[in-house]
DRENDO-1510 file (C-alpha; in Angstrom, 1 decimal, always signed):
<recs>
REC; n; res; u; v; w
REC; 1; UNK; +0.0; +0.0; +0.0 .
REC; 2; UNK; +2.9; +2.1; +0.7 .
REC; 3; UNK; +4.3; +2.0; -2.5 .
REC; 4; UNK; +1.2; +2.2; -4.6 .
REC; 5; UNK; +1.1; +5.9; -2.7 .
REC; 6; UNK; +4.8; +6.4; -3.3 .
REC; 7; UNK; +4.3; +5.8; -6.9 .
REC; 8; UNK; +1.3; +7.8; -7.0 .
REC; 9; UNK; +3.1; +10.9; -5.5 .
REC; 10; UNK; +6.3; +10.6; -8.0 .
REC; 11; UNK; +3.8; +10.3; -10.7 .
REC; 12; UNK; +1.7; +13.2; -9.7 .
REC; 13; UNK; +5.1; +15.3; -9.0 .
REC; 14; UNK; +6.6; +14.7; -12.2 .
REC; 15; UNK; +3.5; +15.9; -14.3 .
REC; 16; UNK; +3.6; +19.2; -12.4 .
REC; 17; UNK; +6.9; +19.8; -12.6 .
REC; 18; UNK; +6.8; +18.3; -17.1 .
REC; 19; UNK; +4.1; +20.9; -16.9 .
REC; 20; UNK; +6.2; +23.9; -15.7 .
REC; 21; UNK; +8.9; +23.7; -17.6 .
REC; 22; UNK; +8.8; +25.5; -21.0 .
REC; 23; UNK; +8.8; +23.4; -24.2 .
REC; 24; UNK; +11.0; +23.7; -27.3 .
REC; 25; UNK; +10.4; +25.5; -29.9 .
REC; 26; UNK; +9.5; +23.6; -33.4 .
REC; 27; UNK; +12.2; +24.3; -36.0 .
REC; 28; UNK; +11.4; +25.8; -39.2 .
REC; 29; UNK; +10.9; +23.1; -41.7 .
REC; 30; UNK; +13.8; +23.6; -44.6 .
REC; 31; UNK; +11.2; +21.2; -46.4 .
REC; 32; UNK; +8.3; +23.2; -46.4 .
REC; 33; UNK; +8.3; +24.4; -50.1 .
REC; 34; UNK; +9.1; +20.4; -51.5 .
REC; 35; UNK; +6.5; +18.5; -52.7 .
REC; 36; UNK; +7.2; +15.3; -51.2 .
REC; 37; UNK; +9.7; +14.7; -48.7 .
REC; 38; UNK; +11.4; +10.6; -47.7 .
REC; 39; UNK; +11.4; +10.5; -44.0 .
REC; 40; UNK; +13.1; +6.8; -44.3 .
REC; 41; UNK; +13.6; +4.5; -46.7 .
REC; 42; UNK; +15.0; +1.3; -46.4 .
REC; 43; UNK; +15.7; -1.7; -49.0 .
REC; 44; UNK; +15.8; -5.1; -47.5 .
REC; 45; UNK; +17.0; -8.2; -50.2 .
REC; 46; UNK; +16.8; -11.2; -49.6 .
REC; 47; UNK; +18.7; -14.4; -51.5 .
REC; 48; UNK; +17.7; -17.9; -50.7 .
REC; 49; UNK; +19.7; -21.4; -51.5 .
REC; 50; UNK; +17.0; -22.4; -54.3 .
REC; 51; UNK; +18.1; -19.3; -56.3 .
REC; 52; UNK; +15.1; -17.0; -55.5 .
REC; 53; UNK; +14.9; -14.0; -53.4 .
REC; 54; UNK; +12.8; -11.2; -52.8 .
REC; 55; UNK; +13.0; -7.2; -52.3 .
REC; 56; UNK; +11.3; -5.3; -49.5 .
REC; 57; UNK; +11.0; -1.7; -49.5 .
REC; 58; UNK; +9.7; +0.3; -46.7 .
REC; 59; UNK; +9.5; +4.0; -47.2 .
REC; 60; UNK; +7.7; +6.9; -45.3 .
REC; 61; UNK; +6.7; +9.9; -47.3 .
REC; 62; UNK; +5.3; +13.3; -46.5 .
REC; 63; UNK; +3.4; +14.0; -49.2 .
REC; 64; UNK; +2.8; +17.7; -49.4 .
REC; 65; UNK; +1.1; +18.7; -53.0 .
REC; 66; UNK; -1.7; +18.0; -55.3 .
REC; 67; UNK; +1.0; +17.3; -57.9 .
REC; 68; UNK; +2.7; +14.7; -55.4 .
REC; 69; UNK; -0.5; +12.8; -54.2 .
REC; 70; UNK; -1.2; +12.3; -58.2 .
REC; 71; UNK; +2.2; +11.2; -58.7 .
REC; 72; UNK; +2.0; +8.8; -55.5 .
REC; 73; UNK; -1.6; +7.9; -55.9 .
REC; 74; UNK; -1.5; +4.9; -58.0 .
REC; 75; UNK; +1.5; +2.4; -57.2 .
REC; 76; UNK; +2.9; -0.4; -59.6 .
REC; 77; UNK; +4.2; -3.4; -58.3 .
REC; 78; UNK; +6.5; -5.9; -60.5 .
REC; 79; UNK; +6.9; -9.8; -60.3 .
REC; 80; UNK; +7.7; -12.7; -62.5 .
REC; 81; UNK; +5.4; -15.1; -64.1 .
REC; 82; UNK; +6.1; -18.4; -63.1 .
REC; 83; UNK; +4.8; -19.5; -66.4 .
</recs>
């Protein structure tokens, strides 16, 4: 019991004092006047024994224009027939 009111006073404590202190100010966003902007991109490939592999890519993208969102909009994946 004692420690579930210890933990509710350090709790309670450090809000206030998160709450006093001031907060940094955003920087200006060098990227503001881009259309899209890659926040991360990373390629993962892949080779297995048989002689097959595979690609992975994850990418996050601020997308900031009408001109980007049609560029982006429609995505084209490729693969190999097995045929």
């Amino acid at each position: 019991m004692r420690y579930m009111v210890l933990c509710a006073l350090a709790t309670i404590g450090s809000c206030i004092l998160g709450e006093s202190q001031s907060l940094p100010q955003p920087l200006t966003d060098q990227f503001q006047k881009e259309s899209v902007v890659i926040e991360r991109s990373e390629t993962t490939i892949r080779m297995h024994a048989d002689g097959t592999g595979e690609r992975m890519l994850h990418a996050i993208l601020r997308i900031q224009s009408q001109g980007a969102v049609q560029q982006f909009g429609l995505l084209s994946f490729s693969y190999a027939s097995a045929k």
